[in-house]
C-alpha positions as CSV (number, residue, x, y, z in Angstrom):
1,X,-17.7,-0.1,23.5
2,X,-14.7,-2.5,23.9
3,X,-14.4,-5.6,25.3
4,X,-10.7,-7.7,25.2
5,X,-11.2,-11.6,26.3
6,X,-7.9,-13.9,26.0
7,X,-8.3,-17.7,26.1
8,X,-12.1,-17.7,24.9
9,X,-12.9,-21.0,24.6
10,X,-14.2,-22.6,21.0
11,X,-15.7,-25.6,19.6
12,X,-11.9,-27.1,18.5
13,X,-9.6,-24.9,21.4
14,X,-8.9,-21.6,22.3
15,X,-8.9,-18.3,20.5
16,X,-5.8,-16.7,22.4
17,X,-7.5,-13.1,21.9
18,X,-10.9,-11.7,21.0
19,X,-11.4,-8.0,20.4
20,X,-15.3,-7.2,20.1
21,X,-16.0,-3.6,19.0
22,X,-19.4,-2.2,18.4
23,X,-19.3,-3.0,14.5
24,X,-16.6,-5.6,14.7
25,X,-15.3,-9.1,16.2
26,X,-11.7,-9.6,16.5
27,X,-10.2,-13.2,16.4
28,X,-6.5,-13.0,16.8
29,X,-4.1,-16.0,17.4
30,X,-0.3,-15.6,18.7
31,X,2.6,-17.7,17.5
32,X,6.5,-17.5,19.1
33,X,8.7,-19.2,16.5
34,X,6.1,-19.1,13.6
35,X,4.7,-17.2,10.9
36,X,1.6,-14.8,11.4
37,X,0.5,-17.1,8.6
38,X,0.7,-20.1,10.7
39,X,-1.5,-18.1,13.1
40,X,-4.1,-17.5,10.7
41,X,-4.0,-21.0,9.3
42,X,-4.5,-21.9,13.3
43,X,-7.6,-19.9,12.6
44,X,-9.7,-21.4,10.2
45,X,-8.3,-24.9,10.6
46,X,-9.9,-24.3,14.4
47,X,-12.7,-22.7,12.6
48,X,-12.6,-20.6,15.3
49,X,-14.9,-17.5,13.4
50,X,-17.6,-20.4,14.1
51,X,-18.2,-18.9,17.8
52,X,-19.4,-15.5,16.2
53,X,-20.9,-16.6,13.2
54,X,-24.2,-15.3,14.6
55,X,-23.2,-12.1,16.0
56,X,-24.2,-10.4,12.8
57,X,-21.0,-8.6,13.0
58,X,-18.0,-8.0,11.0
59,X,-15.4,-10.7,11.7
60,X,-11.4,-10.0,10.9
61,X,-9.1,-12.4,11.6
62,X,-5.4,-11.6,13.0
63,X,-2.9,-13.8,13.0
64,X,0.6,-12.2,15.1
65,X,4.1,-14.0,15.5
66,X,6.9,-13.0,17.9
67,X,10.4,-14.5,16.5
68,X,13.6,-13.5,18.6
69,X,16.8,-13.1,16.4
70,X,20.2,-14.1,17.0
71,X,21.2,-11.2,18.6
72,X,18.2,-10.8,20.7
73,X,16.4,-8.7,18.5
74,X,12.2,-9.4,18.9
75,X,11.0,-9.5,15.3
76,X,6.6,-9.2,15.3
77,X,4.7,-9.8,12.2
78,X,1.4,-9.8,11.6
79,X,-1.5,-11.0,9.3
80,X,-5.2,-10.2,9.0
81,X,-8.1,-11.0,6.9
82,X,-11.9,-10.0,7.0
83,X,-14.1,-12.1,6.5
C-alpha cells in the first residue's frame, strides 16, 4: 500500500508532500530558490513529524529544492533524515 497526499494540513502549516508506505511515513517539503536544507529546517521548525508521531511508524524526513540556473538549466537537490 501507497498513499501520496500534498498539502496535509499540520499543527504550524502545511506539509507540501506525505508519502505513507506500509512500514514508513514520508514528510517531504519543496523549496524553489533554496537549499533542500532549508526544506528540512522548514521541517522540524514546523515540527511537522508531530502529525505522525503516533502512527508507530518509521518517519523520514525529505527536504527537495528546485533552483534554475542562468542558462535555464533546472538544478534539484535533495535531503533526508530518518528519524
Amino acid at each position: 500500500m501507497m498513499v501520496v497526499m500534498v498539502s496535509v494540513a499540520a499543527s504550524k502549516g502545511r506539509i507540501d508532500i506525505t508519502m505513507e508506505t506500509d512500514d514508513a511515513i514520508y514528510v517531504m517539503e519543496l523549496k524553489f530558490g533554496k537549499t533542500a536544507q532549508k526544506a528540512l529546517e522548514q521541517i522540524e521548525s514546523k515540527h511537522y513529524v508531530n502529525t505522525f508521531a503516533m502512527s508507530g511508524k518509521e518517519i523520514i524526513k525529505v527536504g527537495m529544492s528546485f533552483n534554475i540556473k542562468e542558462d535555464n538549466t533546472i538544478v534539484f537537490d535533495w535531503k533526508s533524515q530518518q528519524i
